[in-house]
ZABA-23137 format. One record per residue (C-alpha): residue in three letters; y, x, z. Coordinates in nm, 3 decimals. Example, Ala and Ser with C-alpha at 12.3 -4.5 7.8 and 13.67 -1.06 7.14 Angstrom:
REM residues 2
+-----+---------+---------+---------+
! res !       v !       u !       w !
+-----+---------+---------+---------+
! ALA !  -0.450 !   1.230 !   0.780 !
! SER !  -0.106 !   1.367 !   0.714 !
+-----+---------+---------+---------+
REM end
This chain:
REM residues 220
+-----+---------+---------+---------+
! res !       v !       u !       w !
+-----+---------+---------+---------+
! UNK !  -1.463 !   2.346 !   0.511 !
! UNK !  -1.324 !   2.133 !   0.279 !
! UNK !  -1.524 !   2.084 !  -0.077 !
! UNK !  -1.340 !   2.046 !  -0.364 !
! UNK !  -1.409 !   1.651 !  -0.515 !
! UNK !  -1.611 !   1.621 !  -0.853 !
! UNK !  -1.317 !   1.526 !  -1.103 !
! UNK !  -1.300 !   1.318 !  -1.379 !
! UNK !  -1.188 !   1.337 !  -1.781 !
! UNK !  -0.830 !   1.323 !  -1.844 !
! UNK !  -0.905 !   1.065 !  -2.089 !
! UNK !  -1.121 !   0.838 !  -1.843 !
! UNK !  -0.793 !   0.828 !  -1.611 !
! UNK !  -0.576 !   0.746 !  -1.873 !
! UNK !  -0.828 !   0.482 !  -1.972 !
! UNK !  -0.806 !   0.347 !  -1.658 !
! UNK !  -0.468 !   0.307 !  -1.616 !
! UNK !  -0.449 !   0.116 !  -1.999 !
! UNK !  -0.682 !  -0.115 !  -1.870 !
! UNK !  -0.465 !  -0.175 !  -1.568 !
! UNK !  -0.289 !  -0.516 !  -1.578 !
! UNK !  -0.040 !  -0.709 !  -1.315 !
! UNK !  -0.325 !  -1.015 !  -1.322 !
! UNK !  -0.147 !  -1.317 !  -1.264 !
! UNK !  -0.486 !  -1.567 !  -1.282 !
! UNK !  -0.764 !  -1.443 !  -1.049 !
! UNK !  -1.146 !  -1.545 !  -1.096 !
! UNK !  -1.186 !  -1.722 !  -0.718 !
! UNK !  -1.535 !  -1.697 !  -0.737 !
! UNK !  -1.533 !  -1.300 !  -0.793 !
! UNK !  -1.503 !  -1.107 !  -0.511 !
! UNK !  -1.478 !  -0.738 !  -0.442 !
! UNK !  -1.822 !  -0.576 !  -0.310 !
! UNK !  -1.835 !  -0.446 !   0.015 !
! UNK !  -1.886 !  -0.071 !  -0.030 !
! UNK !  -1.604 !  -0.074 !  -0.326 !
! UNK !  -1.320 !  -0.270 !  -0.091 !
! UNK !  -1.436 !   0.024 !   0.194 !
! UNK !  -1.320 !   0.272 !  -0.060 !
! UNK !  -1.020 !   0.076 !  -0.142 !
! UNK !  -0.918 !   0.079 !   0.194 !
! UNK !  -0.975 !   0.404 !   0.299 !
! UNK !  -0.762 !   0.537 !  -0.008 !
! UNK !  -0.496 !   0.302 !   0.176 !
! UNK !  -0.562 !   0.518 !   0.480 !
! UNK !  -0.543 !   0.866 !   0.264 !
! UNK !  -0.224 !   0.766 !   0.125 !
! UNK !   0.034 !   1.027 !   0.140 !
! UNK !   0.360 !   0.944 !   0.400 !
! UNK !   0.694 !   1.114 !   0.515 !
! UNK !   0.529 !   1.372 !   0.739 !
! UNK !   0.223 !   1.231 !   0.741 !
! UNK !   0.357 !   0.970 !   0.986 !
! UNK !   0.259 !   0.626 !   0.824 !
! UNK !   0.526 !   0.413 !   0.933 !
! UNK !   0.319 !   0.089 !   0.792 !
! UNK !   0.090 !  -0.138 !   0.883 !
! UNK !  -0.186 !  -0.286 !   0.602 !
! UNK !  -0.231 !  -0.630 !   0.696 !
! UNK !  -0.594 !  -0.746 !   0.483 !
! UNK !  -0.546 !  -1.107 !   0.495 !
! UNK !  -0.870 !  -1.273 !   0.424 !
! UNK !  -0.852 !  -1.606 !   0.626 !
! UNK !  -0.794 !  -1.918 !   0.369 !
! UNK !  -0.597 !  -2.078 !   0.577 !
! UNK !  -0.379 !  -1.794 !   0.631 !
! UNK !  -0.340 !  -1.771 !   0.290 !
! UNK !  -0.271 !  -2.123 !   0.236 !
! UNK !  -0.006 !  -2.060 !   0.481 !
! UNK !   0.188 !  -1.801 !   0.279 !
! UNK !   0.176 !  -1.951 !  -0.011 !
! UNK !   0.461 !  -2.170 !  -0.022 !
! UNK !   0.630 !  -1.835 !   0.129 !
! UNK !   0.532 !  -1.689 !  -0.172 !
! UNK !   0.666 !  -1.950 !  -0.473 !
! UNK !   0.336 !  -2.089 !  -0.492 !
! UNK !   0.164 !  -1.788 !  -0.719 !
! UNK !  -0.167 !  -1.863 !  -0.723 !
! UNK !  -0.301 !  -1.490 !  -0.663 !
! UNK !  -0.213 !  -1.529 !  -0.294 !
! UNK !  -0.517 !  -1.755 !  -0.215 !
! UNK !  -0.759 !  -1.672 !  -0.567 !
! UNK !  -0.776 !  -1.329 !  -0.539 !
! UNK !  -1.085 !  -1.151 !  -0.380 !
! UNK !  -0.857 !  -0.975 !  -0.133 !
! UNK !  -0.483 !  -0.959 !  -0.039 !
! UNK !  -0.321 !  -0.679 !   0.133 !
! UNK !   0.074 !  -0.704 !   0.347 !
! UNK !   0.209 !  -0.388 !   0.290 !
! UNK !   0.410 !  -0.388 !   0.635 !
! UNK !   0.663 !  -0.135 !   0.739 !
! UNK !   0.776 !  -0.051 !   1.098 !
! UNK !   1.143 !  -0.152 !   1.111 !
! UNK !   1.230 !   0.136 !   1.353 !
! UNK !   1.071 !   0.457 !   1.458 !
! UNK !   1.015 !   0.549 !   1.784 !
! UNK !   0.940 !   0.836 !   1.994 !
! UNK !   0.634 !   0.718 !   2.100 !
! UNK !   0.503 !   0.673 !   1.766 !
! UNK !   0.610 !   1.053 !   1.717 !
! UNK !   0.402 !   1.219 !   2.038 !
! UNK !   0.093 !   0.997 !   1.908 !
! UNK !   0.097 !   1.157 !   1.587 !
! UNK !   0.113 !   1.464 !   1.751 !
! UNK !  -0.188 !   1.410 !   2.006 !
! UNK !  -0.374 !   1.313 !   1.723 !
! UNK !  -0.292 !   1.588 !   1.487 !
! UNK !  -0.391 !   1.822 !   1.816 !
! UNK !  -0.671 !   1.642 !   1.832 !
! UNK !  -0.777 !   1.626 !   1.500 !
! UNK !  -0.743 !   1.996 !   1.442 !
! UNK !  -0.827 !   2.140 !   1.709 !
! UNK !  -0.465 !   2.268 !   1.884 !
! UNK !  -0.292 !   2.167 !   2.139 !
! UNK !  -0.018 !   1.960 !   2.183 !
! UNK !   0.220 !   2.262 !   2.294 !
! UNK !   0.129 !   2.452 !   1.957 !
! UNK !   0.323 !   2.165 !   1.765 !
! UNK !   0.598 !   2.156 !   1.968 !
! UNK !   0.835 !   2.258 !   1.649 !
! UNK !   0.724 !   1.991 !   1.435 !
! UNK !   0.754 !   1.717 !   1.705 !
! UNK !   1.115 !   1.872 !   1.725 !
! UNK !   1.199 !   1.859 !   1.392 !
! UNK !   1.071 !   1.498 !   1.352 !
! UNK !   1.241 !   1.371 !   1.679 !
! UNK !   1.579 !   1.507 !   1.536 !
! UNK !   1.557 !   1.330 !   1.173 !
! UNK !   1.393 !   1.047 !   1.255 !
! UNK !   1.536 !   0.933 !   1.609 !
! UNK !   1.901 !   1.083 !   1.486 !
! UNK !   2.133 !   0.728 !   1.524 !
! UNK !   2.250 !   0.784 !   1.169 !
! UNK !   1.923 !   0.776 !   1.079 !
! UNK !   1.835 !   0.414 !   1.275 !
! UNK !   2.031 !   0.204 !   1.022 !
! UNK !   1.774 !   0.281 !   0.720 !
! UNK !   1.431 !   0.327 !   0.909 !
! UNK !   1.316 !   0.005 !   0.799 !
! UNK !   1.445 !   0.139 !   0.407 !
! UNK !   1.287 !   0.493 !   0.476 !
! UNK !   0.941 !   0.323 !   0.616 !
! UNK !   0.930 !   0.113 !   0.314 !
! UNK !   0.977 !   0.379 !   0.073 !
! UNK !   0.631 !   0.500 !   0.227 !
! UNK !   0.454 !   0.170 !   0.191 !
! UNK !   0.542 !   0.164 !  -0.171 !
! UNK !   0.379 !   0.510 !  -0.206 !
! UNK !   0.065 !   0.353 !  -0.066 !
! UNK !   0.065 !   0.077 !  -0.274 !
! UNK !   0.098 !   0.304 !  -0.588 !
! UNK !  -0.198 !   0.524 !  -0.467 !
! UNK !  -0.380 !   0.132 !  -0.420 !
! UNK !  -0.341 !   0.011 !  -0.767 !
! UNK !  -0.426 !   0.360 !  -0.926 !
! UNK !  -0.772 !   0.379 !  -0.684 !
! UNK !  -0.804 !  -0.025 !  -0.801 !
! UNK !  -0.808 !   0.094 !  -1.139 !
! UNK !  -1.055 !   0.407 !  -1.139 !
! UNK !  -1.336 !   0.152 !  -0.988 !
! UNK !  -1.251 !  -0.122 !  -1.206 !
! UNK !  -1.041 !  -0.377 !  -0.946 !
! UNK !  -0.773 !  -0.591 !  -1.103 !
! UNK !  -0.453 !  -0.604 !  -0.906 !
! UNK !  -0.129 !  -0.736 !  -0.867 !
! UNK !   0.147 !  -0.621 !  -0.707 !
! UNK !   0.412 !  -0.872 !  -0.568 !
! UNK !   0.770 !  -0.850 !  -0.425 !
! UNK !   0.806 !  -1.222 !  -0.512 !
! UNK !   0.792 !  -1.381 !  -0.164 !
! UNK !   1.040 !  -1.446 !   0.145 !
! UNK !   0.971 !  -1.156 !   0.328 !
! UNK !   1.074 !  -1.333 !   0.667 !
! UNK !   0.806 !  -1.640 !   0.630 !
! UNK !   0.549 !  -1.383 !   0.581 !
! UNK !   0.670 !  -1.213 !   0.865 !
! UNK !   0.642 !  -1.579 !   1.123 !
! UNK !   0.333 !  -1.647 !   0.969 !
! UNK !   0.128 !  -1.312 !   1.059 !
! UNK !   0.356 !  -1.254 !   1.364 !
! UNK !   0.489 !  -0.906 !   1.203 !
! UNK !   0.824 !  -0.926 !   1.388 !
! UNK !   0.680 !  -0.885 !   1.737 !
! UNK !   0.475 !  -0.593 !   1.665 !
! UNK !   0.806 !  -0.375 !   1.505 !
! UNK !   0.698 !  -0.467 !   1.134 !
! UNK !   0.833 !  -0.673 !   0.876 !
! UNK !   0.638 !  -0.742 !   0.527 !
! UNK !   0.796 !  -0.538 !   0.179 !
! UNK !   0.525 !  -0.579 !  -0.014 !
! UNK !   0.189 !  -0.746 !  -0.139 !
! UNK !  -0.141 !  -0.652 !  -0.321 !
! UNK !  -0.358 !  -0.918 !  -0.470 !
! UNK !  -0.675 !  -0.765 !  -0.599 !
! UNK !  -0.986 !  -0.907 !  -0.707 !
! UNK !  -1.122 !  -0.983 !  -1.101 !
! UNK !  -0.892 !  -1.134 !  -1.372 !
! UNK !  -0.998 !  -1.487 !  -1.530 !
! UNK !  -1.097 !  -1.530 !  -1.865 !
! UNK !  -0.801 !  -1.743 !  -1.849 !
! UNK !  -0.546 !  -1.487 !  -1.763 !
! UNK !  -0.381 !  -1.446 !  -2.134 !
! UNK !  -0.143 !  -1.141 !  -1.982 !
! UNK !  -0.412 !  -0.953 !  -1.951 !
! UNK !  -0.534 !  -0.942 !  -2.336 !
! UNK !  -0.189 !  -0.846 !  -2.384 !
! UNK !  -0.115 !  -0.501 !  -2.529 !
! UNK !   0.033 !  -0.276 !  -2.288 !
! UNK !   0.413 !  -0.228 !  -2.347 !
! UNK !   0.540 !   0.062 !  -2.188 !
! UNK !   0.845 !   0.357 !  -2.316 !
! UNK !   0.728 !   0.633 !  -2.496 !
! UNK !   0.712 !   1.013 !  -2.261 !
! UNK !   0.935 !   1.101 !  -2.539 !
! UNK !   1.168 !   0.864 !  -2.359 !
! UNK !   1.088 !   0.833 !  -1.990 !
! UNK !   0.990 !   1.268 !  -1.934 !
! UNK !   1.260 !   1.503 !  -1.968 !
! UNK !   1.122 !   1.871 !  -1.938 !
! UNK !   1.401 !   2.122 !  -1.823 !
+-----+---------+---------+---------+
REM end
């Protein structure tokens, strides 16, 4: 059975998410606790996807020299290499069939059923997502999903008081030769620096600046 989570005030969220800055200067000697990067990760995992499919890859990159290796792949912004952790959101560039009957043996065996019982659904994926007019925009589609994941990331960041930044400022294909995405069916489309903001970081004492609901919700 699954229990219904404890929930918080509408007003702590919001709070949350005010607080929230893109931190450009990261405290280097700050890092993330163990048990509170576990969490961050596994809300990674429990990020929602195109059929539950998860056409990405997280690539935690916590080698220095790694990092010092991206950086000049990344216009040399600092939060690559000072920030507690950095995450390579990495989307498959095609999907394959394989990929689809694993997801299935694992949703049999997650649940319980057999393989035969989802027989419909693998169906149903294999004709949308192995369709040719569908092979052109994988990579496009897969990213699209990674992005989702990175949203759910900076919101979970928030609620347990991480700073992050998310970056699309860096040459995707460098990142790609440097962690040796390319070989594996990935290629990078995003990046998460997250860590603690320095007392240095002016951006962050900034006010907020954001359109009004007025402007940006339309109910109908």
């Amino acid at each position: 059975m699954i229990m219904k989570p404890n929930t918080i005030e509408p007003s702590h969220l919001l709070a949350a998410l005010n607080w929230r800055r893109a931190i450009k200067v990261f405290d280097p000697d700050k890092l993330i606790p163990a048990e509170t990067w576990a969490a961050l990760e596994q809300a990674l995992v429990m990020s929602a996807s195109s059929y539950g499919l998860q056409p990405y890859r997280f690539i935690v990159v916590q080698d220095k020299k790694i990092r010092q290796q991206l950086l000049p792949h990344a216009w040399d912004q600092r939060q690559v290499v000072d920030a507690s952790h950095l995450v390579i959101f990495a989307a498959r560039t095609d999907v394959t069939e394989q990929e689809i009957d694993d997801y299935i043996q694992l949703i049999a065996r997650v649940r319980g059923v057999s393989p035969d019982s989802l027989r419909n659904y693998r169906e149903m994926m294999r004709d949308s997502l192995l369709a040719d007019d569908f092979k052109p925009v994988a990579r496009h589609w897969a990213a699209r999903q990674a992005y989702i994941a990175l949203g759910n990331l900076l919101t979970s960041a928030a609620l347990l008081g991480v700073d992050a930044c998310p970056m699309e400022g860096f040459v995707p294909a460098g990142f790609d030769s440097v962690l040796g995405l390319t070989e594996q069916g990935l290629t990078a489309v995003v990046m998460c620096a997250l860590g603690y903001r320095s007392a240095a970081d002016e951006y962050s004492k900034a006010a907020k600046v954001r359109f009004p609901a007025s402007v940006l919700v339309k109910h109908v």
